[in-house]
C-alpha positions as CSV (number, residue, x, y, z in Angstrom):
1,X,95.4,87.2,99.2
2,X,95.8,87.5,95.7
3,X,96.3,90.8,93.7
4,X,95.5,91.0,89.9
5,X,96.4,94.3,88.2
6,X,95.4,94.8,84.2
7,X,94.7,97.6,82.0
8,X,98.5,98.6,80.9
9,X,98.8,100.1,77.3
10,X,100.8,101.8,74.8
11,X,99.5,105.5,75.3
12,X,99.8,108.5,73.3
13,X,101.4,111.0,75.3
14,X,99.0,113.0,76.7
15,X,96.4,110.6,76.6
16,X,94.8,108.6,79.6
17,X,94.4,105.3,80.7
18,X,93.1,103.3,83.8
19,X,94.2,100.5,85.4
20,X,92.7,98.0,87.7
21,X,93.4,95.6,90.6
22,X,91.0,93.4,91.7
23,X,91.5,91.9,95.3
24,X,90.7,88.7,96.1
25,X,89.8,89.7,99.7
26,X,87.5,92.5,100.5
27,X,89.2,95.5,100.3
28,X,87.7,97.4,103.3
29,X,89.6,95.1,105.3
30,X,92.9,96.7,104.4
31,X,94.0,100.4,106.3
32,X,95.4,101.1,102.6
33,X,95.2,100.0,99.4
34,X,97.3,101.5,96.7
35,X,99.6,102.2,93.4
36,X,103.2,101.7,93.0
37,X,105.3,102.2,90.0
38,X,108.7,101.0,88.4
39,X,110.3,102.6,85.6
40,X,113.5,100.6,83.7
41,X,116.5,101.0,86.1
42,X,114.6,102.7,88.8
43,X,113.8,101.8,92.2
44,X,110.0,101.3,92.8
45,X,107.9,104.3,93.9
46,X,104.8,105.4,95.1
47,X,102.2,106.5,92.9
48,X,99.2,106.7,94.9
49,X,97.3,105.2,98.3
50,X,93.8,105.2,99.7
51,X,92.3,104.4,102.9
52,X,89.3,104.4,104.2
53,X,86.9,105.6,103.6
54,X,88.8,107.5,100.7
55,X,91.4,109.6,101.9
56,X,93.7,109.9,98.9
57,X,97.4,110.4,99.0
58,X,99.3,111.1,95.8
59,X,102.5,111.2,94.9
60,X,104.1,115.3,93.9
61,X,105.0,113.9,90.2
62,X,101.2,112.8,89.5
63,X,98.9,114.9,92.2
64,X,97.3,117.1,88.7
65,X,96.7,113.8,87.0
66,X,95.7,111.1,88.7
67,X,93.4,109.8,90.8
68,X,92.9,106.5,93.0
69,X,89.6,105.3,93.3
70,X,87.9,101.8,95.1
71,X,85.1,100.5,94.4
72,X,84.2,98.4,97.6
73,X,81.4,96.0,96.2
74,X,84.0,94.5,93.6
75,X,86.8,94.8,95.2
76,X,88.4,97.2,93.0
77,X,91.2,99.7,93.2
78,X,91.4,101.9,90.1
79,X,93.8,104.0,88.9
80,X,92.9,107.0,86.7
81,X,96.1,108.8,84.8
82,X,95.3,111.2,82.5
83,X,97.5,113.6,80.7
84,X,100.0,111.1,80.3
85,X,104.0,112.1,79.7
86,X,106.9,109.6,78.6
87,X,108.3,109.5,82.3
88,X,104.7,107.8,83.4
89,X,106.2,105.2,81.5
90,X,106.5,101.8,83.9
91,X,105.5,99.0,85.4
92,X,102.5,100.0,87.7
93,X,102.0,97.5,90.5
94,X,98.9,97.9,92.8
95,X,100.0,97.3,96.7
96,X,97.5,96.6,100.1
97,X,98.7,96.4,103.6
98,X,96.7,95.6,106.8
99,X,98.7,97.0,109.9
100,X,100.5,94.4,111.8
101,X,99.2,91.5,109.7
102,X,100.7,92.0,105.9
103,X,101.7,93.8,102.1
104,X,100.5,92.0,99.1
105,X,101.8,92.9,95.9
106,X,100.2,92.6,92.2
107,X,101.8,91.2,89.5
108,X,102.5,94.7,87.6
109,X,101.0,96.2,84.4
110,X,103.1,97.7,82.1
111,X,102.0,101.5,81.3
112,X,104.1,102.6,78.1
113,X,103.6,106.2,77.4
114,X,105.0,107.5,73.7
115,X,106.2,111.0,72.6
């Protein structure tokens, strides 16, 4: 299973950007599909998860802002940030787990966010 996340920018802040993973399994086959993020000398943390169909969960820091969407027919997992602020700033890695089988992990996109 292979994980390809793009769409990382240099963003004004308060602008908006949205990131993309494409799968290259079908993505209703995972119990969860979702967005991590890693900013410089931080540990890696959760931005954002759905499930099926699309129960959302999003993290305290970004619940205003963003929102994860899937698009199952292209095996898709998007990430919309808007409003963005300096401490959005990091490497954002799209994440999917099937219970009891496996986590597969993206490559990262690199979300820079300037004041």
């Amino acid at each position: 299973v292979q994980l390809q996340a793009f769409g990382g920018a240099l963003v004004n802040l308060g602008g908006f950007r949205r990131p993309s993973c494409i799968v290259s399994r079908k993505i209703v086959s995972f119990n969860s599909m979702g967005w991590y993020r890693q900013a410089p000398g931080q540990p890696r943390e959760l931005v954002a998860t759905i499930g099926p169909p699309s129960r959302m969960n999003l993290a305290d820091s970004v619940k205003d802002r963003f929102t994860i969407s899937r698009d199952n027919a292209k095996n898709t997992v998007y990430l919309q940030m808007n409003s963005l602020k300096p401490e959005d700033t990091a490497v954002y890695y799209c994440n999917g787990q099937i219970s009891q089988i496996g986590t597969w992990w993206g490559q990262g996109t690199l979300v820079t966010v300037s004041s």
